[in-house]
N, C-alpha and C positions, 0 to 999 in steps of 0.2 A: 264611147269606146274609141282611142287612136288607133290610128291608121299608122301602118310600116312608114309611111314615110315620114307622119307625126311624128311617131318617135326616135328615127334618127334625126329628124330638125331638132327634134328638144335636147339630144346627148351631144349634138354638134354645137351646138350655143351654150351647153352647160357646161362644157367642155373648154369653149375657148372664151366665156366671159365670167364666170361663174357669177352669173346675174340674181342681182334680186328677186324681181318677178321675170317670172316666163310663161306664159301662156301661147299656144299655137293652138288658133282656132278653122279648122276644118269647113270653109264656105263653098263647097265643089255643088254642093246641094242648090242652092242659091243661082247657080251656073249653068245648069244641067239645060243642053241642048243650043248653048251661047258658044259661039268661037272658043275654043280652047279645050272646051269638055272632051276628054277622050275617053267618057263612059265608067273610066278606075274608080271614080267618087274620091279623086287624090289629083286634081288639077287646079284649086286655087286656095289658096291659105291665108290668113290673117294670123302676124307674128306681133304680139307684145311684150316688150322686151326690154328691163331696166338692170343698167350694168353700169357700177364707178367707172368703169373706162369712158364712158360717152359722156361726163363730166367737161373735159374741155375739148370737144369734138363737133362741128357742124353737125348740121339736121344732114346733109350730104355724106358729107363720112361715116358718119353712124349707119348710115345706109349703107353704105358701100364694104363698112365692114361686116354687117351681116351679111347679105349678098356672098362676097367672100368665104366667110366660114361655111356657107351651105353648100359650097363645091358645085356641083352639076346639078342640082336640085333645080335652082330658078332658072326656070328658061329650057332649060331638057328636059327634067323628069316630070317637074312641073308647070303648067302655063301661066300662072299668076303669085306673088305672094306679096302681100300689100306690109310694107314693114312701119308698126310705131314703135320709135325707138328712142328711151330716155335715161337720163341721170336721175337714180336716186333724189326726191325730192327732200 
């Protein structure tokens, strides 16, 4: 089942890369009672994420533009989100 937060990452990324694959995997489980867990079951996420834009773009900037389109998510609402992020093979 996602989570409120899952599913605004997944309309904010489908939104501004209209990616191939997208997957957002929910690891808060995994965490539970580690730095960062603040008990929601919505503080650490694994995002994979395949979009033509990240075609001529660093492993850095593909980062950084996800990062980006999630607003206040990483880092405020969320404590962790580990991002792979690729070009269309």
């Amino acid at each position: 089942m996602a989570t409120a937060i899952a599913e605004e990452m997944e309309s904010l990324l489908t939104k501004r890369f209209a990616p191939t694959r997208l997957e957002i995997i929910n690891d808060s489980a995994h965490h539970a009672g580690h730095a960062g867990d603040d008990g929601s079951g919505e503080s650490h996420f694994t995002v994979i994420i395949e979009a033509e834009e990240f075609a001529d773009m660093t492993r850095l900037a593909r980062q950084r533009a996800v990062v980006s389109a999630l607003g206040d998510i990483v880092g405020k609402r969320v404590h962790a989100v580990a991002i792979k992020a690729n070009a269309p093979a």
